[in-house]
Backbone as CSV, one residue per row, in Angstrom:
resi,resn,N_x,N_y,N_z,CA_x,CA_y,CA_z,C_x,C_y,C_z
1,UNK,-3.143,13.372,4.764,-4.408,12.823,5.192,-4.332,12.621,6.697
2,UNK,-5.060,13.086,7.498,-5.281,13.300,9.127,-5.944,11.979,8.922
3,UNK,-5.587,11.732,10.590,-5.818,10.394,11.254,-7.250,10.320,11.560
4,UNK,-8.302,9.767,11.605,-9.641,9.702,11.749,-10.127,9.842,13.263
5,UNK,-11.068,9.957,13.964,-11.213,9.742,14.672,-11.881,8.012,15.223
6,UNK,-11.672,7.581,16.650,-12.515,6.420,16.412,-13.894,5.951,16.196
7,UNK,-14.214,4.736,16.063,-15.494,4.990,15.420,-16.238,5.653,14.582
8,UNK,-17.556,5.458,14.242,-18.405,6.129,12.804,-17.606,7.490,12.717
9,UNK,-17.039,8.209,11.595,-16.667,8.988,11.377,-17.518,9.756,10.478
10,UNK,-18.790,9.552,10.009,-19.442,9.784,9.187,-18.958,9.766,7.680
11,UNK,-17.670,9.744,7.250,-17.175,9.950,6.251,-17.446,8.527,5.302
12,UNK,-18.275,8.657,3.805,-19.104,7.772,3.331,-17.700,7.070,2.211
13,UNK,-17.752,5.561,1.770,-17.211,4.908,1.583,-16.753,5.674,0.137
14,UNK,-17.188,6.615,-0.372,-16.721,6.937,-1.613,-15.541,8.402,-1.538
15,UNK,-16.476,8.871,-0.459,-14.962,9.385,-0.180,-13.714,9.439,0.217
16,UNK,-13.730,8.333,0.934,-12.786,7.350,1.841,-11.685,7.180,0.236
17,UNK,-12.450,6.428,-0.309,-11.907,5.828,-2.075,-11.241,7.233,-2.592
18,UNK,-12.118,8.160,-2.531,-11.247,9.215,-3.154,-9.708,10.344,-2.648
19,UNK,-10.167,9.628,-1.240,-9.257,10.403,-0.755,-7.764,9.793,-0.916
20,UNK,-8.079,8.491,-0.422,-6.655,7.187,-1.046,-6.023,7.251,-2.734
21,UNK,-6.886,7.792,-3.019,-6.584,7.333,-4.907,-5.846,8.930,-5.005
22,UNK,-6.482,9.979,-4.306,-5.692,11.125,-4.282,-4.206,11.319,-3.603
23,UNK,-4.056,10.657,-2.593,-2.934,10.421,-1.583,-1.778,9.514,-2.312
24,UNK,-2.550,8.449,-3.208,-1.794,7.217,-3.820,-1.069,8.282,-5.187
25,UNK,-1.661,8.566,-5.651,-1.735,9.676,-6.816,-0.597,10.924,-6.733
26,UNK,-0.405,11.394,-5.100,0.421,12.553,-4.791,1.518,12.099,-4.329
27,UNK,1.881,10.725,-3.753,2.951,9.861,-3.063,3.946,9.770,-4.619
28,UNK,3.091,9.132,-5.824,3.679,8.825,-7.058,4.359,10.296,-7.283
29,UNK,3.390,10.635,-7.699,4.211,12.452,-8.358,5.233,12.880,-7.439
30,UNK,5.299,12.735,-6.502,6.073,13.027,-5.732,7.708,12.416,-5.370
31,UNK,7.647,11.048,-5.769,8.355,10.252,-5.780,8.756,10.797,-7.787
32,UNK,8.597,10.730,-8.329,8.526,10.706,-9.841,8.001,8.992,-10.310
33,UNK,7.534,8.303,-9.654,7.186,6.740,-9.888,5.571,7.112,-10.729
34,UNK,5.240,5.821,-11.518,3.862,5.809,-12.093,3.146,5.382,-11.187
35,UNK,1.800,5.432,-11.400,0.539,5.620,-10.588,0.572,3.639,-10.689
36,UNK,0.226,2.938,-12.325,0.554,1.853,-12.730,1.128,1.683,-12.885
37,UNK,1.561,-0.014,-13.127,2.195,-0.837,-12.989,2.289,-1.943,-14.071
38,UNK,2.382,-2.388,-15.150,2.331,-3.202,-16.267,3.074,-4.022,-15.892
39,UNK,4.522,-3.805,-15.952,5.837,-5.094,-16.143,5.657,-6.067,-15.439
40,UNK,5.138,-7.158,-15.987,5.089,-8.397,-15.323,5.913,-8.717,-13.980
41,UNK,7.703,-8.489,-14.292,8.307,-8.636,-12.796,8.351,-7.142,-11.935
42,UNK,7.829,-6.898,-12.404,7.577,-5.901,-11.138,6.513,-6.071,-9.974
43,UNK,5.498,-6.163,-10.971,3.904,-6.807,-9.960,4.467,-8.183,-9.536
44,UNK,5.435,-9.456,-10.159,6.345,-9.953,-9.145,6.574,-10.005,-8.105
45,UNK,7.551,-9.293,-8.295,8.429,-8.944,-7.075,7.436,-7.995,-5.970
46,UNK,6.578,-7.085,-6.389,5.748,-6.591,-5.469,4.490,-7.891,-4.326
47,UNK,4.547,-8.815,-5.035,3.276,-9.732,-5.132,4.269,-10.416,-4.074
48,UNK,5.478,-10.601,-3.986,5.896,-11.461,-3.279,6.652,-10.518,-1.562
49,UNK,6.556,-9.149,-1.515,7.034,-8.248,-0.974,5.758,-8.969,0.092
50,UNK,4.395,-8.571,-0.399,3.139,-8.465,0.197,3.019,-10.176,0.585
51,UNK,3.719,-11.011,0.079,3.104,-12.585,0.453,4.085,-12.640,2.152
52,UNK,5.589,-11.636,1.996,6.470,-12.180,3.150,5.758,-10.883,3.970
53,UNK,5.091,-9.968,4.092,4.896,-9.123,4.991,3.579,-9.698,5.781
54,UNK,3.091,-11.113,5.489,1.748,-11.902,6.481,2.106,-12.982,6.947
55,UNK,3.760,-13.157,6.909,4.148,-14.569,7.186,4.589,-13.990,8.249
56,UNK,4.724,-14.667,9.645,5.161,-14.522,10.845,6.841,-14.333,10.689
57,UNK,7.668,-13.894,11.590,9.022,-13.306,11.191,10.029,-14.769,11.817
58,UNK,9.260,-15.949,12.328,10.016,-16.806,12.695,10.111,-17.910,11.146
59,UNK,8.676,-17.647,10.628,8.757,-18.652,9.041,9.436,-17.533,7.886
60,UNK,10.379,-16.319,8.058,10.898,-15.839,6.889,12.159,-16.341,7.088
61,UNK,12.657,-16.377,5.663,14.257,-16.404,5.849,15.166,-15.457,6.328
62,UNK,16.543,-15.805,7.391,16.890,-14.893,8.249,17.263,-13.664,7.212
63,UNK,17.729,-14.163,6.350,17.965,-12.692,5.659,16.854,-11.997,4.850
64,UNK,15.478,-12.223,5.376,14.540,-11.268,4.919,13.596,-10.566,6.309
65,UNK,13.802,-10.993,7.527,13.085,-10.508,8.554,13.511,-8.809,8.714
66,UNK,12.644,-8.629,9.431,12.229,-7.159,9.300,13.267,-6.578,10.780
């Protein structure tokens, strides 16, 4: 997926959606990973990946900064 240009790109919000769900879709197959996600600790551990990647790198613990 090419980088957009700035501003209105004309490209309408549904294709935008389709193009991600296609990209998200080819990253998996590609990897051999599923598209979903069920197992409770997995969405976990993902849920908490995404809570330390908005916390500033001085409030993580030293052994999780980036």
């Amino acid at each position: 997926m090419g980088r957009q240009p700035a501003g209105r790109s004309g490209t309408s919000r549904e294709e935008l959606k389709a193009r991600a769900i296609a990209w998200v879709e080819r990253g998996c197959a590609e990897q051999g990973i599923p598209v979903e996600v069920s197992d409770p600790l997995t969405i976990q551990a993902v849920a908490e990946i995404l809570r330390q990647g908005r916390q500033k790198a001085v409030r993580r613990d030293s052994s999780k900064r980036l």
